[in-house]
C-alpha positions in Angstrom: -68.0 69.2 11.3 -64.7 68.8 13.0 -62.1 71.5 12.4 -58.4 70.5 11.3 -55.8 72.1 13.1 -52.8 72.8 11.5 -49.7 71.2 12.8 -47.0 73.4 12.8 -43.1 72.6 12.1 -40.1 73.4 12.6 -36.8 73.2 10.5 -33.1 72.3 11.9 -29.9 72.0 10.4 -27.2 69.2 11.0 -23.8 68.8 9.9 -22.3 65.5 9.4 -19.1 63.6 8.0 -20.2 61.1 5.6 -19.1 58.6 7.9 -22.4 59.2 10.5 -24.8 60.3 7.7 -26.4 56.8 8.0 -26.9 56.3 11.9 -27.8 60.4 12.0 -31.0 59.6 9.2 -31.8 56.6 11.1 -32.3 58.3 14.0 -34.1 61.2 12.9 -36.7 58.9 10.8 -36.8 56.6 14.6 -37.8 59.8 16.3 -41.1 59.9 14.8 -42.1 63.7 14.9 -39.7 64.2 11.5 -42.0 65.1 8.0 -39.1 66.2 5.6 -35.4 64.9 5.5 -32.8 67.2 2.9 -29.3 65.6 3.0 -26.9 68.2 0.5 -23.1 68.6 -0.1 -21.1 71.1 1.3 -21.7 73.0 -1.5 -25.4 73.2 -0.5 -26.2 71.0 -4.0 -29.0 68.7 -2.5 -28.0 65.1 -3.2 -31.6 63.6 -1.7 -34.8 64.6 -0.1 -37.8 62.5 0.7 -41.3 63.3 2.8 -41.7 61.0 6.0 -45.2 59.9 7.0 -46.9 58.4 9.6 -46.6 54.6 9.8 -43.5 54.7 7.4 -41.0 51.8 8.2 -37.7 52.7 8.2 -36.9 49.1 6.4 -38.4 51.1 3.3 -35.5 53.2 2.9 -32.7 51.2 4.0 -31.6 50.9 0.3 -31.4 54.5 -0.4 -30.0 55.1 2.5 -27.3 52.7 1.2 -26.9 54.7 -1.8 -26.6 57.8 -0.1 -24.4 56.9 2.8 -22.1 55.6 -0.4 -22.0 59.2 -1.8 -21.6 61.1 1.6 -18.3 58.8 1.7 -17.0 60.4 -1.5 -18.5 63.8 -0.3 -17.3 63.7 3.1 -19.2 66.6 4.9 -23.2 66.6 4.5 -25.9 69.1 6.1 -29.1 67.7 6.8 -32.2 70.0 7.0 -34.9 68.4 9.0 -38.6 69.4 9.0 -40.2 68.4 12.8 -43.9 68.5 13.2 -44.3 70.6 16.1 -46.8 69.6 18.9 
């Protein structure tokens, strides 16, 4: 029987303006080694957080991203705590 290995992550924090929270996102999710995306207010209140697997499209969360990059606007500055898989 085969033996999983356990893949191993690490975690990063970003700080954006609302203004590039929608490019930043879409290049995080086009990188391909990200699991977990947090996006929370500068009051560290998280505003969204979703899972990434493999073989998502990123045409599947254009429309939150949408709705999100509408409430960074308001917000203004956002963090963004990323989950990598670590090879």
């Amino acid at each position: 029987m085969p033996t999983k290995t356990k893949a191993k992550t690490t975690e990063e924090t970003i700080n954006v303006s609302g203004e590039n929270l929608i490019k930043t996102v879409k290049d995080l999710i086009a990188q391909g080694n990200v699991r977990h995306i947090t996006i929370k207010d500068k009051s560290d209140k998280t505003i969204v957080e979703f899972p990434l697997t493999i073989g998502v499209v990123g045409a599947f969360f254009l429309p939150m991203l949408a709705a999100v990059g509408a409430m960074a606007a308001l917000i203004g500055e956002c963090t963004i705590s990323v989950q990598r898989t670590k090879e």
